[in-house]
NUROZA-381132 format. One record per residue (C-alpha): x, y, z; residue in one letter. Coordinates in steps of 0.2 Angstrom, whole numbers, padded with zeros to 4 digits, always signed. Layout:
# residues N
XYZa/...
***
This chain:
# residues 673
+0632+0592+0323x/+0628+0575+0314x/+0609+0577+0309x/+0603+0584+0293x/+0589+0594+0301x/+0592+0607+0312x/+0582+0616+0326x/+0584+0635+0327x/+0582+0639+0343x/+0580+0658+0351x/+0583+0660+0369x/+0569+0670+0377x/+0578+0680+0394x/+0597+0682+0395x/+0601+0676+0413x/+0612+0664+0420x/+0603+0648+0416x/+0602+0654+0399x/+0619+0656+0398x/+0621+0637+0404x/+0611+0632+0388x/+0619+0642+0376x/+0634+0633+0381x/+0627+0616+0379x/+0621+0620+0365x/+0632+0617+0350x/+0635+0602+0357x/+0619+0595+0353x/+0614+0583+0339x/+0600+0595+0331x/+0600+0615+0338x/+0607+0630+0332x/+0605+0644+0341x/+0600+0659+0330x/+0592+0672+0342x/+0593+0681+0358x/+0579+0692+0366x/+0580+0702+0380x/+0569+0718+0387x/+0583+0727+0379x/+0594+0725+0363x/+0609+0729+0370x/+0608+0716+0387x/+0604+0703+0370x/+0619+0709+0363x/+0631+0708+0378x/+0624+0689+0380x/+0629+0684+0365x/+0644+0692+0368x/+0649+0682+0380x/+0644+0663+0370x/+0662+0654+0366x/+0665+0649+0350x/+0657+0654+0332x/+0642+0668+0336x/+0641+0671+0316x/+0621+0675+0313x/+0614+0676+0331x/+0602+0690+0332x/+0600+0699+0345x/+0582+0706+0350x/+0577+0719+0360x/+0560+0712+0367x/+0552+0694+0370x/+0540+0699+0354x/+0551+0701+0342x/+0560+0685+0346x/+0544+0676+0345x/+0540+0684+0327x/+0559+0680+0320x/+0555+0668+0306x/+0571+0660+0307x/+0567+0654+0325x/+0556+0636+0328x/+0559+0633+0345x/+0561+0644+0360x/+0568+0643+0379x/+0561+0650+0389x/+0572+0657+0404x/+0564+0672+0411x/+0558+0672+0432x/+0547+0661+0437x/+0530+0670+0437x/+0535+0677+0418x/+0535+0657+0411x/+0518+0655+0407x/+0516+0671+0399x/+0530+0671+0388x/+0527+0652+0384x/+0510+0654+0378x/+0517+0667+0366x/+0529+0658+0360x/+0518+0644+0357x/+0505+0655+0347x/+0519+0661+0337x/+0521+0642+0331x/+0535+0640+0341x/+0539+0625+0351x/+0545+0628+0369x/+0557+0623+0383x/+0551+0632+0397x/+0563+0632+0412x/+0557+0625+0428x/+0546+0626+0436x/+0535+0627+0420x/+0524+0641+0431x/+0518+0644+0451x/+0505+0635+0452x/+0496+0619+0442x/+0483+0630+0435x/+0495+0640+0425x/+0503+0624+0421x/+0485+0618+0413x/+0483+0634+0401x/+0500+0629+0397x/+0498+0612+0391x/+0480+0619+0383x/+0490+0633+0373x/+0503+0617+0365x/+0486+0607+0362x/+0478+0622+0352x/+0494+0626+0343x/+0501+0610+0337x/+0518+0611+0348x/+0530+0604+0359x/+0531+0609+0375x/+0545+0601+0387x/+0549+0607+0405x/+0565+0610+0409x/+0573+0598+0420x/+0589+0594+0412x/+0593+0580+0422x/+0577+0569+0415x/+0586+0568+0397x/+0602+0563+0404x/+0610+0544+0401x/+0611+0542+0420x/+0594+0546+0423x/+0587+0532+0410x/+0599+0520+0419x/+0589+0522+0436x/+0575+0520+0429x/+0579+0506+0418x/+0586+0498+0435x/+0571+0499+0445x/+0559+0496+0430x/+0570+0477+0431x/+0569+0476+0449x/+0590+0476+0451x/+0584+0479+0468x/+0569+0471+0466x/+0554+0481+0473x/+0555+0498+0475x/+0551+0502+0493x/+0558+0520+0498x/+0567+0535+0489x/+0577+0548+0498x/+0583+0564+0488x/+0589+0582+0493x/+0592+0597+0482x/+0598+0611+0493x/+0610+0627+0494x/+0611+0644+0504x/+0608+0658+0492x/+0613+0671+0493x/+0621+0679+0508x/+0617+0687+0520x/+0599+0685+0515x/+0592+0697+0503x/+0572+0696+0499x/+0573+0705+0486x/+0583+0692+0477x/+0576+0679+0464x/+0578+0667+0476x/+0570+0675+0491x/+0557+0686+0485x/+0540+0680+0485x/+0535+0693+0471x/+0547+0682+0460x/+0542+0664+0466x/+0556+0661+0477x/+0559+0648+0488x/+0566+0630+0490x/+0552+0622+0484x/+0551+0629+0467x/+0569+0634+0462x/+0576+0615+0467x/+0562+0606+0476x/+0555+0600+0460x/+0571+0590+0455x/+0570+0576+0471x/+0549+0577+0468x/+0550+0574+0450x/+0565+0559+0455x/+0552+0550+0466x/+0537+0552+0454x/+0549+0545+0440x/+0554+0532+0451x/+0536+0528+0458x/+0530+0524+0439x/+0545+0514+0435x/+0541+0503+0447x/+0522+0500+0441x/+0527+0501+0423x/+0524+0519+0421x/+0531+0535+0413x/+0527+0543+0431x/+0517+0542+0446x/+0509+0555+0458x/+0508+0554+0476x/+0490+0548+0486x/+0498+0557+0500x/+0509+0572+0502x/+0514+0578+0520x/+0526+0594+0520x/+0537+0604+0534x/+0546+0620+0531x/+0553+0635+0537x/+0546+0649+0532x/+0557+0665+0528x/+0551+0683+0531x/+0547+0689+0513x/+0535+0672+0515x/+0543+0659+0505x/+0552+0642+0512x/+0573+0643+0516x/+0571+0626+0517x/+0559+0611+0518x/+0556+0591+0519x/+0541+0582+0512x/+0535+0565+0514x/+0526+0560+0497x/+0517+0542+0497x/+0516+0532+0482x/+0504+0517+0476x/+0513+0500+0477x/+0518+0505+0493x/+0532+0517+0489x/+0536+0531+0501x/+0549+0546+0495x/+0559+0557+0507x/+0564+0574+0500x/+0571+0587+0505x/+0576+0608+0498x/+0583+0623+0502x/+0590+0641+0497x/+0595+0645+0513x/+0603+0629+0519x/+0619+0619+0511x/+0611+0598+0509x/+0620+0583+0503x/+0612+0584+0487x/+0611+0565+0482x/+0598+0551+0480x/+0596+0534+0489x/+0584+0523+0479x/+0580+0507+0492x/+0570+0492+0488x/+0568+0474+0494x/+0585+0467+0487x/+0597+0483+0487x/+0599+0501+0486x/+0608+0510+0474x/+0618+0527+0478x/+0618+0539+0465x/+0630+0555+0469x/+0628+0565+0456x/+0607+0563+0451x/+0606+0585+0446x/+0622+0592+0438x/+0626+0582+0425x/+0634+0582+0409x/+0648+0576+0398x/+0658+0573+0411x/+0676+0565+0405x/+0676+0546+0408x/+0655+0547+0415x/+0648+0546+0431x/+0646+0532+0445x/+0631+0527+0454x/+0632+0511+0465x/+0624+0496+0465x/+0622+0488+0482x/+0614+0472+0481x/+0619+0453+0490x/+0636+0463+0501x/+0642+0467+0486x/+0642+0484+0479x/+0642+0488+0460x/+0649+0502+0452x/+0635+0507+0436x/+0645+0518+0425x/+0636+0533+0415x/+0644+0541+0399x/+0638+0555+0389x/+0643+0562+0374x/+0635+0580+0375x/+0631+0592+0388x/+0618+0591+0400x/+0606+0605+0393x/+0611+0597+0375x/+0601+0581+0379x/+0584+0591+0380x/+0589+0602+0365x/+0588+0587+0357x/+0573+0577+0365x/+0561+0592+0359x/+0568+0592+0341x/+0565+0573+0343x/+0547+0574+0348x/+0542+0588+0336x/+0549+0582+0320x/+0542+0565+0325x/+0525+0571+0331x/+0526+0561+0347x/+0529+0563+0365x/+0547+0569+0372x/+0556+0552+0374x/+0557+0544+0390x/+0564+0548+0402x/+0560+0569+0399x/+0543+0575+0408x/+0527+0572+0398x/+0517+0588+0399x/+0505+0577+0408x/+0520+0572+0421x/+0523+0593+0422x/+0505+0594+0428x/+0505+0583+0440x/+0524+0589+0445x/+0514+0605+0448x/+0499+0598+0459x/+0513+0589+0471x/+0522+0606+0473x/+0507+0616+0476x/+0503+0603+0490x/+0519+0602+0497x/+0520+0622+0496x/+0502+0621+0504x/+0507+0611+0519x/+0518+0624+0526x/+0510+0641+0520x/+0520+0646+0505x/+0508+0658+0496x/+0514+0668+0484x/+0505+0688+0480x/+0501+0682+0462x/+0489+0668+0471x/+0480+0681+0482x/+0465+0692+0480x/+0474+0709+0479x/+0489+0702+0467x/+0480+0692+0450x/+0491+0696+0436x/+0483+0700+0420x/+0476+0687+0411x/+0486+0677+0400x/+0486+0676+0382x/+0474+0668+0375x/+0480+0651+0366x/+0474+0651+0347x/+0463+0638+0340x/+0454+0632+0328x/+0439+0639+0327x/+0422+0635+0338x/+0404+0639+0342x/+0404+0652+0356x/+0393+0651+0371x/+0376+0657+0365x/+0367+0669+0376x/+0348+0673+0381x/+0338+0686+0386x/+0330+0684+0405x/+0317+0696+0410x/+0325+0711+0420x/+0343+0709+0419x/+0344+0721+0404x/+0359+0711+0395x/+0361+0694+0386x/+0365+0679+0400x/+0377+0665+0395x/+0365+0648+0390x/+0384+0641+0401x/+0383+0650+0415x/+0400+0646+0427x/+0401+0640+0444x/+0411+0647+0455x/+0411+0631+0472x/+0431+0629+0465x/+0435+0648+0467x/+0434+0647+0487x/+0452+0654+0493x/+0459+0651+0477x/+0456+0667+0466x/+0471+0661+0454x/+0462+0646+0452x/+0445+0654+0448x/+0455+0668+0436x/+0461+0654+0423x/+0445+0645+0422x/+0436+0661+0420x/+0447+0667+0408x/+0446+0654+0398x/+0424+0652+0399x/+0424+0670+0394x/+0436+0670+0381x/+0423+0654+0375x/+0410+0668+0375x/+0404+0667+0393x/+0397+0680+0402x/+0390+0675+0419x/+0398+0667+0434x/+0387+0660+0451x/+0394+0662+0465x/+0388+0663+0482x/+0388+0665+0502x/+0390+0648+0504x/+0403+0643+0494x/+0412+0655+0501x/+0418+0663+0483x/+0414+0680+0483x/+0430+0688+0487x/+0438+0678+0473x/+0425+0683+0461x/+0427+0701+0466x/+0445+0700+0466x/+0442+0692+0446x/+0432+0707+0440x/+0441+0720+0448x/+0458+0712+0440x/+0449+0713+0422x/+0441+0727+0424x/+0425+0716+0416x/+0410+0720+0431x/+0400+0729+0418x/+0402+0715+0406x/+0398+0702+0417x/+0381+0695+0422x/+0383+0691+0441x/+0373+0677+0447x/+0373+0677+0467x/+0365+0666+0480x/+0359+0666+0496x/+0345+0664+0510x/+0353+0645+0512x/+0344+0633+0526x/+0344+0639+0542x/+0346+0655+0535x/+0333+0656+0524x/+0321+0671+0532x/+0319+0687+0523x/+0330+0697+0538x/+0344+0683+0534x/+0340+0687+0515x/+0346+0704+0517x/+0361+0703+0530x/+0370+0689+0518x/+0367+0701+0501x/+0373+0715+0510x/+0390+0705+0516x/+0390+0698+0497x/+0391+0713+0489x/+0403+0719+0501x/+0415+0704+0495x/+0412+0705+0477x/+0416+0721+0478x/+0399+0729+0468x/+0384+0736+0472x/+0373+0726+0465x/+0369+0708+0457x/+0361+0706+0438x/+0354+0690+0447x/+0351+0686+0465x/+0344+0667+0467x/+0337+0661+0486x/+0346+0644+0488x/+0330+0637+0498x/+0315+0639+0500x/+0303+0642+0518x/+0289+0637+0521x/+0285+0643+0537x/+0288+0661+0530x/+0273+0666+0520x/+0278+0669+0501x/+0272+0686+0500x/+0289+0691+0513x/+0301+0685+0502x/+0293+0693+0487x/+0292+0710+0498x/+0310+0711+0503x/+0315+0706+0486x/+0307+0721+0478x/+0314+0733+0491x/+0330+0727+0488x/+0325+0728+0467x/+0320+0746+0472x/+0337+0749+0481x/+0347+0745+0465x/+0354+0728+0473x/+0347+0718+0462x/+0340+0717+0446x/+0332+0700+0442x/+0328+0686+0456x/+0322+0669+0456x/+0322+0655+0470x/+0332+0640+0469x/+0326+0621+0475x/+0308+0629+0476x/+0294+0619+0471x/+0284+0627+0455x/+0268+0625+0466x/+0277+0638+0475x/+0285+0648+0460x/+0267+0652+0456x/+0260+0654+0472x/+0274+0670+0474x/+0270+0677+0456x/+0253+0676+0459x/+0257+0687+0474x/+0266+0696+0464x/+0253+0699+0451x/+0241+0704+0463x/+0251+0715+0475x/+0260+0725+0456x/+0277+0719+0463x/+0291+0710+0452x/+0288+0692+0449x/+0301+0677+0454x/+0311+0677+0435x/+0320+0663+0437x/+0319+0645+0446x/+0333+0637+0449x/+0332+0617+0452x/+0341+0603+0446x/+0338+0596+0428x/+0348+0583+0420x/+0345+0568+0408x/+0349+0558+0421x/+0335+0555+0434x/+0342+0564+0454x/+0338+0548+0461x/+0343+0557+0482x/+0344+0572+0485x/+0365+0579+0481x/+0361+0586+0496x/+0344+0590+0509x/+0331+0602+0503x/+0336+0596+0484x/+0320+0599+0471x/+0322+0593+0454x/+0312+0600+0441x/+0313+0587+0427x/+0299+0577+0432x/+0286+0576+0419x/+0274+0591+0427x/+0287+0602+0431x/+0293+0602+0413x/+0275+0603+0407x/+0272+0620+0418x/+0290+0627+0414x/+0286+0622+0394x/+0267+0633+0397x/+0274+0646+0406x/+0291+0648+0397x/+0298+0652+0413x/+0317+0654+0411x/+0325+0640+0420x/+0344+0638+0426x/+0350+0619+0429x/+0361+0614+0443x/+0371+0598+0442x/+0365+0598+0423x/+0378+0584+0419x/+0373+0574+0434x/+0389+0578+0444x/+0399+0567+0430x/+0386+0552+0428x/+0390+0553+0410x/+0408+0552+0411x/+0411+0542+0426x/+0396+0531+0430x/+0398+0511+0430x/+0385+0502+0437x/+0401+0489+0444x/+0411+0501+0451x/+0404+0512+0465x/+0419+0519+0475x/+0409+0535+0470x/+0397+0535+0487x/+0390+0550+0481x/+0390+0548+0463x/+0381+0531+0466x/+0370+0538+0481x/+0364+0552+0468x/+0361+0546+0451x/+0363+0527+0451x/+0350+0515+0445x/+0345+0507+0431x/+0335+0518+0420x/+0348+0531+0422x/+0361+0517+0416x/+0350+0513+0401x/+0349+0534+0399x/+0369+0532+0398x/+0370+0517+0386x/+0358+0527+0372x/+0366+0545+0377x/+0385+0533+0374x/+0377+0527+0356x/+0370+0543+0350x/+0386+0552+0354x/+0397+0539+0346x/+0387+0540+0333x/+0390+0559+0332x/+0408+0559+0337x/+0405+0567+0353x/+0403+0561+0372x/+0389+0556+0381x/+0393+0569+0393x/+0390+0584+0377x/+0375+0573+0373x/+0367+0573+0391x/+0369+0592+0393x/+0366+0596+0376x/+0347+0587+0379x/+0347+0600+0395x/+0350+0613+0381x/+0337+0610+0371x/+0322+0609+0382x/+0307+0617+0376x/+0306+0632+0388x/+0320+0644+0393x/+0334+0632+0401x/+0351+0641+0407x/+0362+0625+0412x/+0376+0628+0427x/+0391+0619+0424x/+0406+0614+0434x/+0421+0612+0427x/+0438+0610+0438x/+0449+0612+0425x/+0454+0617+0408x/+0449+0601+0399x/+0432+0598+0410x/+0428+0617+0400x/+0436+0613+0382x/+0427+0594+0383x/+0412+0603+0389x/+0408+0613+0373x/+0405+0603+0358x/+0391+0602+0366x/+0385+0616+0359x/+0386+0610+0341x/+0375+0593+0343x/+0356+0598+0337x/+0342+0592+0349x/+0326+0585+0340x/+0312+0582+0350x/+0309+0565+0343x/+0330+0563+0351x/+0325+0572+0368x/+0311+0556+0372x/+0321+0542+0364x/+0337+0548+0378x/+0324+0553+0391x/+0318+0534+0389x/+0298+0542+0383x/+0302+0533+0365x/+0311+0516+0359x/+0314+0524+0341x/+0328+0538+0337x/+0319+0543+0321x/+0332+0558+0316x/
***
């Protein structure tokens, strides 16, 4: 070991891959390993057992937590199942430890994104582990194609497939869906992750991801794939062919073909220090070309050093080793590819959430503040969570959830329509959280808006979520034909009933808000609580969709500021006006159909300047201004992943004068503050 510094590293799970890196290595430039855990001290113990060579001062531990609080250990690797990486990552990573975490990093890319947002709020390195990335030969191929040795790249062809084990067994680690087994995951990854390191070499890039992915499989009876082929599309006009399998024997090699020639590489997964290198072949002009690869450590050596590399340094891994932002999108293109041809695994479904994972550690930050609104008998989240991204994907919804409570959160909408109430359900039920959480639900949506549709579709969403009653029940629509006074009626009874405790009407106009309460007034029935329109700095110049109110109109916020009405925004950010408009770019339809023009551009320019000069975006600004309204203003937010939420809430710390409301809202040319 030539460096000065060294790297302890702990292995986390003593299986077979394990074994491959502790093998590898002493052979690296910088690691040491120094630990061992395992569920039990003595399997630790029989692991290290088995190491060649000098085993002086490895420990052995006798669980994943007391490897993780071994002061002697900086780095971990994490070689557990599939399903347990995540979990066990996180942990490491809040124990300061930087991580190599086994491919694939997790299932799915949701797990991947709390990952990458764990390494973020600790200050660590995270590295996926596909060994091959680090190797010589790897950089080769890359470096090959980046100088257009076969001038443009044009199609990539890679397989990575065996047949494991046999006979079939489904309870295997390779076959059982409980342990995410299939093709896909176990080897697939290597010829994805080949043809979106290839894509962005050709375009100058660390990676690309696909535009397009179109999957085939078979599928086996414990519901994962024996074996599969996907065809990934690339821009610059690159297409990739690759293939997998557990349960079928491949010829596992890559073609790389482009304009001028096409290289053969033989060997693109198990390498190593093999004696006198490895071959790939240059075929270019009739002529082929032997391109000869050396290296001077093992294979798992290479990425042993390229996270000691990256965390002394305080950088990014070094090319061509994954990115965490090359594992995410690794992780979107599996879930595709996987989604193509049915592979769903019982941790992605409704009756199989696993617990929630550790929550990363981070500095600290102003918690979601919370409100009382008449009726509802408990605080409601000033955020208040949407749940549209939740249909048929209750893992998804669990991490984003997970995540806005743990930010101090409390309520989630969801709604018939958006077809989220069994993932919803499913979330509460897995944590055990329905007393703690303010349930907003929706219904009575155009043509179903009728007090006899009213009760059918609360009735069935109850029945999905999995309660017996909504905190907060919001009509999407309003109907005119239906006298006011029915809908107030059957909201009562069902108020009566226990169903419901606080109501309100969404994309209602206040003209008829006040007609109902003054219904309600002077029938003794409870009132309408809540209204429930769009407000947003930025002016809804059509409708997001038909039967759309807003209620940021000079009136309506003059009768919801004198009747301190409690009021809950929809699209409060203007669907990501203040992060994605450009008045020259409108490939946005809808984006440009709802919010361009040019008051709401200048709205943007002073909303960019006053956040820069308060070292936030114009986004936080924007819905920090729907915060700060003088009446009761509850604002729904959106957010489709991890960091949408965490860039959402420093929002929560800008302070909202008045005098700054009219200068953003366009009432005054002077920001006086």
């Amino acid at each position: 070991m030539s460096s000065a510094k060294v790297m302890r590293w702990g292995i986390l799970g003593a299986g077979n891959i394990a074994g491959s890196f502790a093998r590898d290595l002493p052979g690296s430039k910088t690691g040491r390993l120094v630990a061992v855990g395992s569920r039990s001290k003595e399997k630790a113990e029989a692991f290290i057992a088995k190491l060649a060579g000098d085993k002086t001062g490895v420990v052995a531990h006798g669980s994943y937590e007391a490897l993780l609080a071994d002061p002697n250990v900086d780095a971990v690797y994490v070689a557990t199942p599939h399903p347990e990486h995540p979990r066990c990552a996180i942990m490491a990573m809040n124990a300061g430890k930087h991580v190599l975490c086994e491919k694939p990093m997790a299932l799915h890319a949701y797990d991947v994104e709390a990952m990458i947002d764990a390494a973020r709020a600790n200050g660590v390195m995270l590295l996926e582990a596909y060994m091959y990335r680090s190797h010589p030969q790897t950089a080769k191929l890359v470096e090959l194609v980046a100088t257009k040795a076969i001038g443009e790249l044009r199609m990539i062809q890679a397989a990575f497939g065996f047949h494991w084990p046999k006979p079939f067994n489904g309870d295997s680690r390779l076959t059982s869906n409980a342990l995410g087994g299939g093709g896909i995951l176990d080897v697939g990854g290597y010829p994805v992750s080949l043809a979106r390191l290839l894509a962005g070499a050709a375009v100058g890039k660390r990676f690309s991801d696909p535009t397009d992915v179109k999957g085939v499989g078979h599928l086996e009876a414990t519901g994962i794939d024996g074996y599969a082929a996907a065809v990934l599309k690339f821009p610059g006009g690159v297409v990739a062919q690759v293939s997998t399998g557990v349960q079928l024997n491949q010829e596992n090699v890559a073609r790389v073909y482009g304009t001028d020639g096409w290289i053969f590489v033989s060997h693109p997964w198990g390498l190593g220090g093999e004696p006198g290198g490895l071959t790939m072949k240059l075929h270019k002009d009739g002529k082929v070309e032997d391109i000869l690869c050396t290296a001077d450590r093992g294979l798992y050596a290479y990425e042993a050093d390229a996270v000691a590399e990256a965390a002394w340094n305080n950088t990014d891994v070094p090319a061509p080793a994954m990115t965490v932002f090359d594992s995410l999108g690794q992780a979107r293109t599996l879930d595709q590819w996987r989604k193509q041809i049915g592979v769903r695994y019982v941790a992605e479904t409704l009756g199989g959430l696993p617990p929630a994972l550790p929550r990363a550690k981070a500095p600290p930050a102003i918690a979601i503040p919370s409100a009382e609104v008449p009726h509802v008998g408990k605080p409601v989240s000033k955020l208040i969570i949407g749940a549209m991204m939740a249909a048929g994907e209750p893992a998804y919804a669990a991490i984003l959830f997970d995540a806005y409570f743990a930010a101090g959160g409390n309520c989630i909408d969801t709604a018939k329509v958006y077809g989220s109430d069994k993932s919803v359900g499913a979330y509460m039920k897995s944590r055990g959280i329905r007393k703690g959480t303010v349930l907003l639900a929706k219904g009575a949506h155009t043509p179903h808006c009728t007090p006899q549709h009213l009760t059918r579709e609360l009735n069935e969403s109850l029945t999905d979520l999995g309660t017996d009653y909504a905190d907060i029940y919001i009509m999407h629509r309003d109907n005119l034909e239906v006298p006011v006074g029915e809908f107030v009626d059957v909201l009562n009874e069902h108020v009566r009933a226990g169903r419901i405790k606080s109501f309100g009407g969404s994309n209602w106009s206040v003209n008829r808000f006040q007609a109902a309460n003054d219904y309600a007034a002077k029938t003794g029935k409870q009132p309408f609580t809540i209204l429930n329109n769009n407000f947003s700095l930025a002016r809804m110049v059509q409708g997001v969709w038909d039967g759309c109110i807003a209620a940021s109109d000079p009136d309506s916020r003059a009768w919801l500021e004198k009747t301190q009405t409690t009021h809950f925004a929809w699209s409060s950010q203007a669907r990501g006006f203040f992060v994605r408009g450009d008045p020259k770019n409108r490939s946005d339809w809808e984006l440009a159909r709802c919010w361009y023009s040019d008051d709401n551009f200048e709205r943007l320019r002073r909303a960019t300047a006053v956040a820069t000069k308060l070292g936030v975006t114009a986004n936080n600004v924007a819905l920090a201004y729907c915060l700060s309204q003088p009446f009761p203003n509850h604002c729904l937010i959106g957010p489709m992943t991890l960091a949408e939420l965490r860039t959402t809430l420093p929002a929560l710390k800008v302070q909202m004068s008045p005098t700054l409301q009219m200068y953003l809202n366009l009432e005054s040319e002077v920001w006086a503050d």
